[in-house]
N, C-alpha and C positions, 0 to 999 in steps of 0.2 A: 710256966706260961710262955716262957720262950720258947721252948721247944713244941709250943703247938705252932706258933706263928710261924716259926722254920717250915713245918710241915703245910703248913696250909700254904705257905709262898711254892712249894714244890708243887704241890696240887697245882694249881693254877696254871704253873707254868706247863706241868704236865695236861694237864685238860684243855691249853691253847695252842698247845704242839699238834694234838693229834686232833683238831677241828677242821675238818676237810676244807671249808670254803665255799661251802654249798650253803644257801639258804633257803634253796628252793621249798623246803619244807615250811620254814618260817613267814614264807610270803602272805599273803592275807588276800582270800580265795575272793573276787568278783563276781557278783551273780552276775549275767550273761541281761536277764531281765532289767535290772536296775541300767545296766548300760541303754538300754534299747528306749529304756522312757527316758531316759535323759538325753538320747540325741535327739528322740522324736520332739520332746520341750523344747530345744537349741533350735532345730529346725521348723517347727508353729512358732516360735518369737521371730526367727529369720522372715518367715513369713509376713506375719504383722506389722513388719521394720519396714517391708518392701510397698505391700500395702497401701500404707498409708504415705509413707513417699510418691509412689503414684495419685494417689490421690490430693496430697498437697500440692505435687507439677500439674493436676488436670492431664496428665498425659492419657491418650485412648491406647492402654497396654491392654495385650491380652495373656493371661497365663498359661503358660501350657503345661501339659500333660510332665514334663521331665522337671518342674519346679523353679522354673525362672519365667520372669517375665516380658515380652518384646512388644516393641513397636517397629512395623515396618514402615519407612518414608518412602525407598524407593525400591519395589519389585526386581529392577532391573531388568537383564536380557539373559536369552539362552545363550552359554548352555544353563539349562539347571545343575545345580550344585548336589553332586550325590558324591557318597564314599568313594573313596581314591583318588575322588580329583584333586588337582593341586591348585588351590585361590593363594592368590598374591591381596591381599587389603590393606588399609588404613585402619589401625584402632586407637582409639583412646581410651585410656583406663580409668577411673576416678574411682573415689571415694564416695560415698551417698551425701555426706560432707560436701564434698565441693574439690576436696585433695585432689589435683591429678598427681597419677600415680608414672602412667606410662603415655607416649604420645608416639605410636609405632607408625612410621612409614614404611611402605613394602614388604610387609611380615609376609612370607611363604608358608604355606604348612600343606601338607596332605591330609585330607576330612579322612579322620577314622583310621589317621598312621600315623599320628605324631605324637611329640609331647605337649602339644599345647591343652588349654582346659577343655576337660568333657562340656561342660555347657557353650563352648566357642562352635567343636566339630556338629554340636547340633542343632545350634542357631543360625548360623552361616548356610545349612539347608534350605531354608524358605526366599531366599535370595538367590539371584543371576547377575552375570556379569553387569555392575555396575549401580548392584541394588545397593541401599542405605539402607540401615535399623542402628535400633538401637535396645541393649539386653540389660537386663538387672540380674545378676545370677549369687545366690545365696552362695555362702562358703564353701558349700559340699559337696558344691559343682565348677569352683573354682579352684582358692589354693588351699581350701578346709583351715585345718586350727592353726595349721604352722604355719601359713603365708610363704612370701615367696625368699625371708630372709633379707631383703633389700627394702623396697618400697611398699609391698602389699601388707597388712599388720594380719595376725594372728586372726580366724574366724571374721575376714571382711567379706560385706557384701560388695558386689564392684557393678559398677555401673560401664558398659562397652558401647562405643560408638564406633560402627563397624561401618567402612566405606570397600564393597569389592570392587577392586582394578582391574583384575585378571582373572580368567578360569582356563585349567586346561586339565 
């Protein structure tokens, strides 16, 4: 009996020596579909979230086409804001809560060159120098599931209050 147990601690050891470190094999394969229904779930709930927040402000939001929702207060002036220009604004960031998140004076960015959030470079369109709105943009146009590591949380909707100061 002992000399099986010898033998079988060699095994082991031999069968853990020569285990490459690859598990790729062992991984557990993802349908592709199962993903695609559970963002499109994550994003109709994101929806319904926004909704009826709207709804509860009475605010006269209109949805657009890219998945967020704006109110514009003030049009502003030319120029119009298209790709490449560089707006200087005011934003504030919130939570749907009420959390402010951020309270940015004089953010720079170049629409359609920068890092900031895709639903900013494309809400800041409908506005000219000077215009006000204000955006509701679901996660997956903002900082998506992992936020921003500081103050935005994981899959937040954020509420933007956008003053342009500048265009050029």
């Amino acid at each position: 009996m002992k000399n099986i147990s010898v033998y079988a601690v060699f095994f082991l050891l031999a069968v853990a020596c020569n285990h490459s470190g690859d598990d790729s094999e062992h991984v557990a394969y993802i349908d592709k579909n199962r993903l695609m229904n559970i963002n499109k779930y994550l994003a109709n709930k994101d929806l319904d979230i926004m909704r009826h927040f709207v709804k509860r402000k009475s605010w006269n939001m209109i949805f657009s086409g890219e998945g967020y929702f704006y109110e514009i207060l003030d049009e502003g002036e030319q120029p119009e804001i298209t790709d490449k220009k560089q707006v200087t604004c005011d934003c504030r960031i919130s939570l749907l809560n009420g959390t402010l998140c951020y309270n940015i004076k004089n953010k720079v960015f170049v629409v359609g060159g920068s890092d900031e959030i895709y639903g900013l470079h494309q809400a800041v369109k409908f506005l000219g120098n000077g215009g006000k709105a204000r955006f509701i943009f679901p996660s997956h146009i903002a900082y998506g599931i992992r936020g921003d590591f500081d103050k935005i949380p994981p899959r937040a909707i954020l509420l933007y209050s956008v003053h342009v100061t500048d265009v050029r």
